[in-house]
C-alpha positions in Angstrom: -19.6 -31.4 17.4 -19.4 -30.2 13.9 -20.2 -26.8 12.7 -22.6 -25.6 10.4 -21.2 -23.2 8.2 -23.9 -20.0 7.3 -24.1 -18.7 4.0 -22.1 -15.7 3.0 -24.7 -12.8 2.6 -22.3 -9.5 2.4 -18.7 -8.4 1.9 -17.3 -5.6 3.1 -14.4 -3.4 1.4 -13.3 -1.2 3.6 -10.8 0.6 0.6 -10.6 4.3 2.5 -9.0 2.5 5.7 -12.5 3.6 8.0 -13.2 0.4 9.1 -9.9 -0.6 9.8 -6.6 1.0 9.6 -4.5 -0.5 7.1 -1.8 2.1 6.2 1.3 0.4 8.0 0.6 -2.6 7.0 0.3 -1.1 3.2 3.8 0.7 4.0 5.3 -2.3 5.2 4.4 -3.6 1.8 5.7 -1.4 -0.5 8.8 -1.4 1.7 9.0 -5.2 1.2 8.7 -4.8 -2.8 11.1 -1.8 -2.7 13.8 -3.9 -1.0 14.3 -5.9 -3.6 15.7 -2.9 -5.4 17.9 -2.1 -2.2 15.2 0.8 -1.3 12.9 2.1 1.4 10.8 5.0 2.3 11.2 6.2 5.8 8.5 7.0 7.9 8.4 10.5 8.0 9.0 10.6 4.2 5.8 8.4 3.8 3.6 10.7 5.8 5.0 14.0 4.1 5.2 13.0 0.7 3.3 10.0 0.0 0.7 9.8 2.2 -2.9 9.6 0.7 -1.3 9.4 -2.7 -3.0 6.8 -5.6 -0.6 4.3 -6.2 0.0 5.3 -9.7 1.1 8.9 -8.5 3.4 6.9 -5.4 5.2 5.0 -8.4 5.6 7.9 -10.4 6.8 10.0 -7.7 9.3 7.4 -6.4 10.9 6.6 -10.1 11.4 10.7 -10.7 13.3 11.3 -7.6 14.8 7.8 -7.3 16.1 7.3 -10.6 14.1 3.7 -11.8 11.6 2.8 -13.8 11.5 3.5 -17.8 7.6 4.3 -18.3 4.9 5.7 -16.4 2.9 3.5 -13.8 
């Protein structure tokens, strides 16, 4: 039997994690990109000074106390 494929009629962005919880899977991201530099953040450093941050203020953050990164993010 071959299905009938509906119409899309709605997406949903679900960017403030209510809908589902994406925040370890977002950690486990930037932990993958930060490897390639030979760094992580821990978990208990996430929650306490990341945590709820805009990206741009995580990057900046991270390059001041890590010592990378030439310009701002």
């Amino acid at each position: 039997m071959k299905r009938q494929l509906l119409p899309v009629s709605a997406i949903l962005l679900d960017i403030d994690d209510v809908l589902i919880n994406v925040k370890k899977w977002r950690y486990e991201a930037v932990n993958k990109v930060l490897s390639l530099f030979g760094m992580e953040i821990g978990c208990n450093d996430r929650l306490v000074n990341y945590d709820g941050l805009p990206a741009a203020k995580k990057l900046n953050a991270l390059a001041l106390e890590r010592g990378f990164g030439m310009g701002r993010f």
